[in-house]
C-alpha positions, 0 to 999 in steps of 0.5 A: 346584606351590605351593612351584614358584610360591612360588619365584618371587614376588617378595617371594620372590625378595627374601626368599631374597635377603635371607637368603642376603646374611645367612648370608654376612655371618654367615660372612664376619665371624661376630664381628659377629653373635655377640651377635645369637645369644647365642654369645660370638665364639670359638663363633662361629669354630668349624667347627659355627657355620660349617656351620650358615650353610652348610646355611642358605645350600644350603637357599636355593640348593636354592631358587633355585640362580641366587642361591646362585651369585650369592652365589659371584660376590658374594664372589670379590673378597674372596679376600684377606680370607678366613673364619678359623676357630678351633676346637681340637676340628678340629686340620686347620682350626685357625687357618686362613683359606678363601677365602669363595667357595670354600665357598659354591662347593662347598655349591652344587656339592653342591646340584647334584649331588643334583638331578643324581642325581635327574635321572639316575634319571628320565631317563638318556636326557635326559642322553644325548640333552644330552652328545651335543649339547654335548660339542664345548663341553667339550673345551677346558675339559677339555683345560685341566684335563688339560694344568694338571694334568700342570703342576702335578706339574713343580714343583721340591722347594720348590714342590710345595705352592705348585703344587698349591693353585693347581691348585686355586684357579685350574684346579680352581674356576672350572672348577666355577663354569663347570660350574655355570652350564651346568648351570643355566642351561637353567632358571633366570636365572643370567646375570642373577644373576651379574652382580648378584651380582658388581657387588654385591659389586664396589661394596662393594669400591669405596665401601671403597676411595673411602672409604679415599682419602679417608681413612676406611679401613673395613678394620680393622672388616672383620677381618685378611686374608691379606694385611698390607701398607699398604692406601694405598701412595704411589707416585710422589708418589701416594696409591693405594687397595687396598680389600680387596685386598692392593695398588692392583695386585690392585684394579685387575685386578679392576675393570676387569673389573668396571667393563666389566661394569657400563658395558655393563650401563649403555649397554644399560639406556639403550637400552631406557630411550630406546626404551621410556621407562618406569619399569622401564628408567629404574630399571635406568639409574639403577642401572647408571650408579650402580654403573659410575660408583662402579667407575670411580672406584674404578679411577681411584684405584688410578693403574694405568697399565695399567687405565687403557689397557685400559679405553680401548681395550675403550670405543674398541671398544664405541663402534664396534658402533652403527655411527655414524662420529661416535662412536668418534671422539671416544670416541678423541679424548677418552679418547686427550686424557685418556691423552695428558694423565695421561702427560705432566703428571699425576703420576709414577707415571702416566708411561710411562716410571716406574721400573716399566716398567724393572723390567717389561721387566728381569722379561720378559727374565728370563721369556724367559730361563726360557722359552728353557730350558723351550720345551715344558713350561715351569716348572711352576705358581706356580714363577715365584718360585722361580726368579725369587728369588736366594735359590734360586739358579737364575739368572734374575733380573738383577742390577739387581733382586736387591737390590731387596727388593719386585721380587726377590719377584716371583711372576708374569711380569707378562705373560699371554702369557709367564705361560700359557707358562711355567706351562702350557707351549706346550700351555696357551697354545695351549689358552687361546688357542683358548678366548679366540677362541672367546669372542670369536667366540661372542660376535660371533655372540650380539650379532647374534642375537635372543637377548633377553639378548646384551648379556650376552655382550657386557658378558662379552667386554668384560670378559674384552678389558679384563683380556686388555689389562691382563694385558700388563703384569700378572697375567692370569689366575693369581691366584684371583679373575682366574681365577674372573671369567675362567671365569664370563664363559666359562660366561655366553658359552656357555650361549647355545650350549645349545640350546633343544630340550634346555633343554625336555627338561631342564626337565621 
């Protein structure tokens, strides 16, 4: 009873915060704290150095498992700037690079399936007594897994690898994540720490790349990533950050889900500070607007036409749920001015009319040309680039683009719809699409009840809306943080489904 009370105070709470945030800085970049320990840096690469931090960190989220996953949430959007590891005595890790969240992923999957084992020798009928309540919610998400497994085994010879990682990085583990989140929820505040976590980790990656624009690139201290294109691209006469990403693209598929999450989480913090006028709600505006306006700007500087429409479009739509005719007028008004405006004399590379659109319906002609020949089934996972290239011979890219060095290398349809076909087959998309409708059903539903945390289905929704509209002209789900931030919205809309009988029962 001591250490259950202990969990929960609040310097408690800051100070298994602060460890863990310690033990990922620790692992994500171990040169850097090498000399605080007294190991040279190469002891710091090795595998026993990076287990240690590891079992630090499961201990912490035995703890309070809400922070080991807001830890998980932190670290997606440095998937491209990966934990290296260089130990010869572990030949199958040698030289490689593992996506930061995917370890801690699976030290907290590990954490749970101990406490799950526990719980099933003290109580199976409890567990019983839960999958009859809710194995409705889990027959789409394991639907998905079945129809993107048997995707993955039609990959051509050359591919076979490509569409088996991405089984694993984009099927796989967010539906672990989303597992996770359902399991517990009913006993601790993971929603809440999962936002914190990923717009903690979301600012970083902004204030990188505002600093980066203004010239101040704090990328090479961070280390060598997966990824070594330019980390400024100037495109159209513009200059466009990346941060920690491999291309402005990739950043702004990132943050404006993200920047949805935060605005929500903003407008709501100024509600209850209008109605309640205190010191805690007035705290809470102050941070969220801090964090939502540091994501914008962010947004802003990658130059994404396609960021730019999709997050107008989702704040239109957020403007009409007050029910005040007035403001999603103006909210259209202004945001439709600024749009109208940037397209029309703002710089090149914000026209709608650039050289990148032609290349967009040039590589969609191409994708239907694919789908037109693989109805049902379609390609297969991450085989889009090898039947896109030339070099492999199959046809389908169009001859204006086959010398084009950076749109030859292509591996996506730059469209979600065609992307889910193609890679899921017929089955995929219309699985996926029933998911993205139950979301947004569930979340209807949750923002006109009386749940004291709703607006945390809506901040979700609106983000998956806001990726969901960018994905008609770029990646949509198929890239390993979408597709992590996809089903972490999932599981924080459904966890408002599992019912309150069975949260007491698992709680005990």
């Amino acid at each position: 009873m001591m250490l259950a009370r202990w969990r929960w105070h609040p310097l408690a709470t800051v100070g298994v915060s602060g460890i863990a945030a310690l033990a990922i800085l620790a692992l994500y970049r171990p040169k850097r704290f090498a000399p605080l320990v007294g190991i040279d840096e190469a002891a710091a690469h090795n595998l026993l150095f990076a287990l240690a931090l590891l079992a630090l960190f499961a201990a912490l989220a035995w703890l309070r498992p809400e922070i080991g996953l807001a830890g998980v949430a932190a670290t997606i959007p440095f998937n491209y700037r990966s934990r290296g590891f260089w130990d010869g005595d572990f030949p199958f890790i040698d030289g490689k690079y593992f996506p930061l969240h995917e370890l801690l992923l699976l030290v907290v999957l590990g954490v749970t399936t101990l406490d799950l084992g526990w719980r099933l020798l003290r109580g199976r009928t409890v567990w019983r007594v839960w999958w009859r309540e809710h194995w409705r919610m889990l027959l789409l998400p394991l639907a998905w897994l079945l129809i993107a497994t048997f995707a993955a085994t039609l990959a051509v010879p050359e591919g076979q690898a490509e569409a088996w990682r991405e089984w694993r990085w984009m099927i796989v583990e967010p539906l672990l994540l989303y597992g996770l989140i359902l399991y517990w929820q009913p006993r601790y505040p993971v929603r809440r720490w999962l936002l914190w976590g990923l717009l903690a980790g979301s600012a970083i990656v902004a204030v990188i790349g505002i600093l980066q624009w203004r010239d101040l690139d704090w990328t090479p201290i961070d280390g060598t990533g997966m990824c070594f294109s330019d980390l400024i691209v100037d495109s159209g006469g513009t200059k466009r950050t990346s941060s920690v990403y491999c291309h402005p693209n990739n950043l702004a598929l990132w943050m404006d889900r993200a920047s949805m999450l935060a605005v929500v989480a903003a407008a709501w913090a100024l509600w209850q500070f209008w109605r309640k006028r205190n010191w805690q709600t007035a705290a809470w505006s102050v941070l969220y607007l801090g964090v939502s306006s540091v994501l914008v700007l962010s947004l802003m500087l990658t130059y994404s036409k396609g960021a730019r429409f999709a997050v107008a479009l989702v704040l239109i739509g957020l403007s009409c749920l007050p029910r005040r005719w007035w403001l999603p007028l103006i909210t259209s008004v202004v945001l439709g001015g600024l749009l109208l405006y940037s397209s029309l004399s703002g710089p090149e590379r914000l026209s709608v009319t650039g050289d990148s659109s032609s290349a967009r319906l040039s590589i969609w002609r191409s994708a239907a040309a694919m789908i037109g020949d693989h109805p049902v089934l379609g390609i297969g996972l991450d085989q889009f680039y090898f039947y896109f290239n030339p070099q492999y011979n199959r046809g389908y890219i169009e001859p204006a683009l086959a010398n084009d060095l950076a749109e030859r290398n292509t591996a996506h349809p730059h469209n979600l719809l065609l992307d889910l076909w193609l890679r899921v087959g017929i089955v995929g998309l219309i699985i996926f699409a029933s998911l993205a409708w139950r979301s947004l059903r569930h979340s209807w539903q949750i923002w006109h009840s009386a749940q004291p945390e709703r607006w945390l289905a809506l901040a979700a929704i609106a983000a998956l809306v806001a990726g969901w509209l960018h994905g008609g002209v770029d990646q949509g789900y198929f890239s390993s943080d979408i597709a992590m931030v996809t089903w972490l919205a999932f599981g924080m809309i459904d966890s408002f489904r599992i019912k309150q009988a069975s949260e007491a029962k698992i709680g005990q």
